[in-house]
N, C-alpha and C positions, 0 to 999 in steps of 0.2 A: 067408569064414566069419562074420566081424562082422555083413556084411550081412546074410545071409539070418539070424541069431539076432535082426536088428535087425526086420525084418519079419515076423519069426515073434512077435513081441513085439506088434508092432502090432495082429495078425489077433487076437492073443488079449484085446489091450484092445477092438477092435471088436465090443461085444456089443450086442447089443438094448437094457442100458438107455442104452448112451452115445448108440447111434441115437435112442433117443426122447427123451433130453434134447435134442441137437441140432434134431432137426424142432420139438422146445415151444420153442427158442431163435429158433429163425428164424421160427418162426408169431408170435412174440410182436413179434419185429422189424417184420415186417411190418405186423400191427397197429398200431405205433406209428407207421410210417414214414403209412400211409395212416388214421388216425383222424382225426379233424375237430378241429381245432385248438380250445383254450380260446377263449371267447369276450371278446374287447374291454371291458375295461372303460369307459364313458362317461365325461364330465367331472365330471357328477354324484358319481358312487361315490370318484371319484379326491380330487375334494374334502374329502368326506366324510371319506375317513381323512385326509388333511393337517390336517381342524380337529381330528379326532378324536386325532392323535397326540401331543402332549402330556397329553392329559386321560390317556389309555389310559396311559401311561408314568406317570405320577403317580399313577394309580389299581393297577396293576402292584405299586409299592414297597409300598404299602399294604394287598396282597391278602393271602391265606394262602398255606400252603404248598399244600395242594391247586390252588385257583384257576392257583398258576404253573407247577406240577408236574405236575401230574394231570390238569386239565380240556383242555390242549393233543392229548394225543394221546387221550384221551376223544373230542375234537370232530372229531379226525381219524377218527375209528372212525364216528362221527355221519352226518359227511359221505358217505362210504360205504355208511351204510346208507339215509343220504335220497336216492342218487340209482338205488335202488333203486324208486323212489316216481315216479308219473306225473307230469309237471311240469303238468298240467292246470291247478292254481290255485296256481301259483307265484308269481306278482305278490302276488294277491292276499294271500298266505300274505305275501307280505315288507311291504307296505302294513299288515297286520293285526299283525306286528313291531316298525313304525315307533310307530304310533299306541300301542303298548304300553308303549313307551319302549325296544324292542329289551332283552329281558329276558335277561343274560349276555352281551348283546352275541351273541346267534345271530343267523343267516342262516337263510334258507328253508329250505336243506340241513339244517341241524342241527337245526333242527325236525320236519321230515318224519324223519331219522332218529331222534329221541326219541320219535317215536310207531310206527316200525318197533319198536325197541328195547322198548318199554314195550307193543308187542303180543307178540315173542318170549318175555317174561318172562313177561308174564301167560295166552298160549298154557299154556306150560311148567307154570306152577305150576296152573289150573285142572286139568290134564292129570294131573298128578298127585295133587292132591286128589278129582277124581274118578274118578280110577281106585283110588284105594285106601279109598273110601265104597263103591262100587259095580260097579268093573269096567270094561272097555273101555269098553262103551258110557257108561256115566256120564262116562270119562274124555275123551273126544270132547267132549261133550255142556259140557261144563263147558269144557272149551280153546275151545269154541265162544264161551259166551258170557263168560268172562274176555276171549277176542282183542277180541270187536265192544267191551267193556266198556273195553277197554284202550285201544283205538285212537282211542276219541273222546272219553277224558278229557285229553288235551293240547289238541285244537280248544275245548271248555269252558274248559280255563284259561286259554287264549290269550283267548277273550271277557271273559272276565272283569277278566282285565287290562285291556285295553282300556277297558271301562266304569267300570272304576273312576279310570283316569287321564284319561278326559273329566271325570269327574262330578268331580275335584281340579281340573283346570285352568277348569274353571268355574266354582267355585266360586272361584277367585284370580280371575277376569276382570277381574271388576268394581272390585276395590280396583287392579289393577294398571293400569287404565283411569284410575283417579282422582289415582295416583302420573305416570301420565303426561302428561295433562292439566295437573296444577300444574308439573310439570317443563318440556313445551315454555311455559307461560305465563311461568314464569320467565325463560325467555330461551334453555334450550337448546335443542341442536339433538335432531332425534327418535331419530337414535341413541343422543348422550347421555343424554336421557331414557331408554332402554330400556337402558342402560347402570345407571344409578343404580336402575330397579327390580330389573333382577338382582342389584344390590348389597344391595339392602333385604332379600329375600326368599330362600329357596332351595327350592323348590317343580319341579314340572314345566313349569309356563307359563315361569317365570324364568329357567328353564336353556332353555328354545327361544328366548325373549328373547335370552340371551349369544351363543345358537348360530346367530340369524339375524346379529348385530351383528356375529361373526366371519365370515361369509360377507360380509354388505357390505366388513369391511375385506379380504378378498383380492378382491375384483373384481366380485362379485354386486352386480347392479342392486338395488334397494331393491324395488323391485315381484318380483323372481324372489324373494327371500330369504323377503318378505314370502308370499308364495304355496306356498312351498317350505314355509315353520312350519304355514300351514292345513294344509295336508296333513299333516304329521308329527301336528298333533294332529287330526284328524278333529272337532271340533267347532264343529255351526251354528252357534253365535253367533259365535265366533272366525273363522270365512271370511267370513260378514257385516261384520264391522268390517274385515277388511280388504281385501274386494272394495269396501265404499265410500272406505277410505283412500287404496286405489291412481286408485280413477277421481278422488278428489278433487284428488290429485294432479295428473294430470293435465290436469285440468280449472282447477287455477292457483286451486282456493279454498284456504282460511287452514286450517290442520292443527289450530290450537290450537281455531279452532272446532268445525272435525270431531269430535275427541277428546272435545270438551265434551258434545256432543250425544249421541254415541254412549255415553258413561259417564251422562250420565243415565238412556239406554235403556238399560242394562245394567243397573243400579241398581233400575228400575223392572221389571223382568224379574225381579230376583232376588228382588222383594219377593212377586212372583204364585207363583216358582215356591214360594216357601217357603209362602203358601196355600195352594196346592195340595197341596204334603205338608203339612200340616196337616188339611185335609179326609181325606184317605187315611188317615190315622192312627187315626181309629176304624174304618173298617172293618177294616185292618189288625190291629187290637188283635179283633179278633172269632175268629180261630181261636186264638190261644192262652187268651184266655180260655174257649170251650167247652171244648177238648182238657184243657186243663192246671190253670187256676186255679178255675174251678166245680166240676171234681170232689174236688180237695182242699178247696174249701171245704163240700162237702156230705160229704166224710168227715169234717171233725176237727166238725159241726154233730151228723147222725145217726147219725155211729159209738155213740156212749155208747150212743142207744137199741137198737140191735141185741139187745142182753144181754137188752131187757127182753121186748124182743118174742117171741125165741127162748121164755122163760121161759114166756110168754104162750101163745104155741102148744102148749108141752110141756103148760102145765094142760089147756088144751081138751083134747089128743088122749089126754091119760092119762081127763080126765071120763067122755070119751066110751066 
């Protein structure tokens, strides 16, 4: 009698939803069991966080509460939504990252999902502002151009970053070519030296300065480290100085020479380009002067006569 209440018990827990939880259990299994495994980290990335992990822990204590709270599973929700995104210019997305100085410390993920993210919202809110100016179709019409609107304002700030952390690391070049130079001529060696300018300064150049000297001291060759920094900052002159450092290197010439010659051309570089915005500068000054400073200067000049004019007219047309 036990039994059969015990199996009459069972028939009645076996409904359709526990069946179709069961079959979403073991589909889900299987997808995990045969999914294509996380991909390898290199020695590169693995490095990366080894130098990076003190800074990040020192930087951590110092944050807000959001930063330690909130932006964690923020990035996990990020991550999810950027690998919703075609990895078509993935590199380049992480390379465009690097050179920006890694802005929050995002990955390509988190970035592709901030423009997923920031095209949902702006879908959403266009949608609803034109739908309630005009109706469906306004409302379409406008989630249209909110999304395209949306979607391409992170690739613009992401440039913009970048341009502006080249045009700061070269602008430190040159003086930090000139601290180097008296530094190996002094007697140290050229880590030291690049040691003592990170010390002087704390800029974008100076902290890739620290961050190549901490790769040499875990095991990086001086030529990878050194070629590893051109990259991180994408600036011609800075691969220039050190595609000739490294061949001079090799080559068994004298570094404090190297240095010497290359911070003159640096110097004489910075004097051209400052010519050159210089020349630019009056044309530059050309649309805000039409747009903006001739018009208020011909209102506060021919405002006064206005009155008089008007007056002038009114006699004519009354004369007449």
């Amino acid at each position: 009698m036990e039994l059969a209440d015990l199996l009459q018990n069972f028939g009645a827990l076996w409904n359709p939803v526990v069946f179709a939880s069961l079959v979403s259990l073991a589909a889900l299994l299987v997808w995990l069991a045969f999914a294509p495994a996380a991909p390898r980290r290199d020695v590169r990335d693995r490095m990366d966080d080894y130098l990076d992990r003190d800074i990040v822990i020192e930087e951590d204590l110092r944050q807000s509460f959001f930063k330690r709270a909130i932006w964690p599973p923020m990035r996990s929700v990020l991550r999810f939504l950027g690998r919703l995104m075609p990895n078509k210019g993935l590199e380049a997305t992480k390379l465009q990252l690097l050179q920006a100085g890694s802005p929050a410390r995002m990955s390509a993920l988190d970035f592709y999902g901030v423009r997923v993210l920031i095209l949902l919202l702006a879908v959403a809110l266009g949608f609803a502002i034109g739908n309630r100016q005009g109706g469906m179709t306004f409302g379409l019409r406008g989630a249209l151009l909110a999304g395209a609107f949306g979607f391409i304002i992170p690739v613009y700030w992401l440039r913009g970053r970048v341009r502006s952390r080249k045009n700061r690391i070269l602008r430190a070049l040159p003086d930090a070519l000139d601290m180097l130079t008296i530094g190996v001529e002094a007697g140290l060696a050229f880590e030291s030296a690049m040691v003592r300018v990170g010390e002087k300064w704390d800029n974008a150049l100076t902290r890739e300065f620290r961050r190549a000297v901490a790769e040499m001291r875990v095991g990086t060759t001086r030529e990878d480290a050194l070629r590893r920094m051109a990259e991180r900052c994408g600036v011609d002159e800075l691969s220039s100085f050190i595609a000739v450092l490294v061949q001079s290197s090799q080559l068994g010439v004298s570094i404090a020479q190297v240095l010497q010659t290359q911070a003159e051309e640096m110097r004489v570089k910075r004097r051209q380009r400052a010519e050159e915005l210089a020349r630019q500068a009056g044309l530059k000054m050309i649309f805000p002067l039409a747009l903006f400073i001739l018009p208020a200067l011909f209102l506060v000049i021919l405002g006064p006569m206005v009155p008089r004019f008007l007056n002038l007219f009114a006699t004519l047309t009354g004369g007449e």
